[in-house]
C-alpha positions, 0 to 999 in steps of 0.5 A: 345563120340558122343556129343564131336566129335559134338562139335569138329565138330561146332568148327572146322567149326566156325573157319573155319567160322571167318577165311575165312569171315574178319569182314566188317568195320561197322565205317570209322574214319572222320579223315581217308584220305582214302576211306572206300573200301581201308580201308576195302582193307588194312583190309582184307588184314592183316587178310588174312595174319596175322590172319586167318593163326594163327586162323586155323594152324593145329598144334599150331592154336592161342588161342584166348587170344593170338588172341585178343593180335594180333589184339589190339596190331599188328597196320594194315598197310594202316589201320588208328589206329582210324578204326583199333580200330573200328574194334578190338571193334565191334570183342569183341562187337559181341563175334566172338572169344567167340562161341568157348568158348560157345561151349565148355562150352555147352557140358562141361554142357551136360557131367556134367548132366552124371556124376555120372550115370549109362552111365558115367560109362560105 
């Protein structure tokens, strides 16, 4: 049980991790007539309000699925589609999202290693 409440815990925690930490555009578009800072700006900007809200809702939060869907298909107002796509890119690059899936799947294996034995049982 312990390891289950852990684990809710580091799940808990890494949402709350994403949501409140907007990734920092890494590349800026040459074809973008804005500077860095605005796009950046205009980026924070949509996550705050469209992302993070979805990420953490305490009664239906997103699946990631659905998160990945939002992001790739929702355009960022004052955001060039070449930067957007830039950012939505380094996401899946860097498994943002994944940790949650990871977590899960680590004590998925960790719970598996009991079955059959004496302490699945109790």
């Amino acid at each position: 049980m312990m390891l289950i409440m852990t684990t809710q815990a580091a799940i808990r925690n890494h949402r709350l991790l994403v949501a409140y930490n907007p990734l920092k555009l890494q590349h800026h578009s040459t074809t973008c007539r804005k500077s860095m800072t605005t796009c950046q700006c205009n980026w924070e900007n949509a996550w705050w309000d469209g992302i993070a809200p979805h990420y953490l809702h305490p009664d239906f939060p997103c699946s990631l699925q659905a998160i990945f869907l939002k992001l790739e298909q929702t355009p960022v107002l004052g955001v060039t589609p070449e930067c957007w796509m830039q950012a939505v890119e380094t996401i899946k690059e860097q498994r943002i999202f994944e940790v949650e899936d990871d977590l899960k799947a680590k004590v998925f294996n960790k719970l598996k290693a009991f079955e059959g034995t004496q302490i699945w049982s109790s």
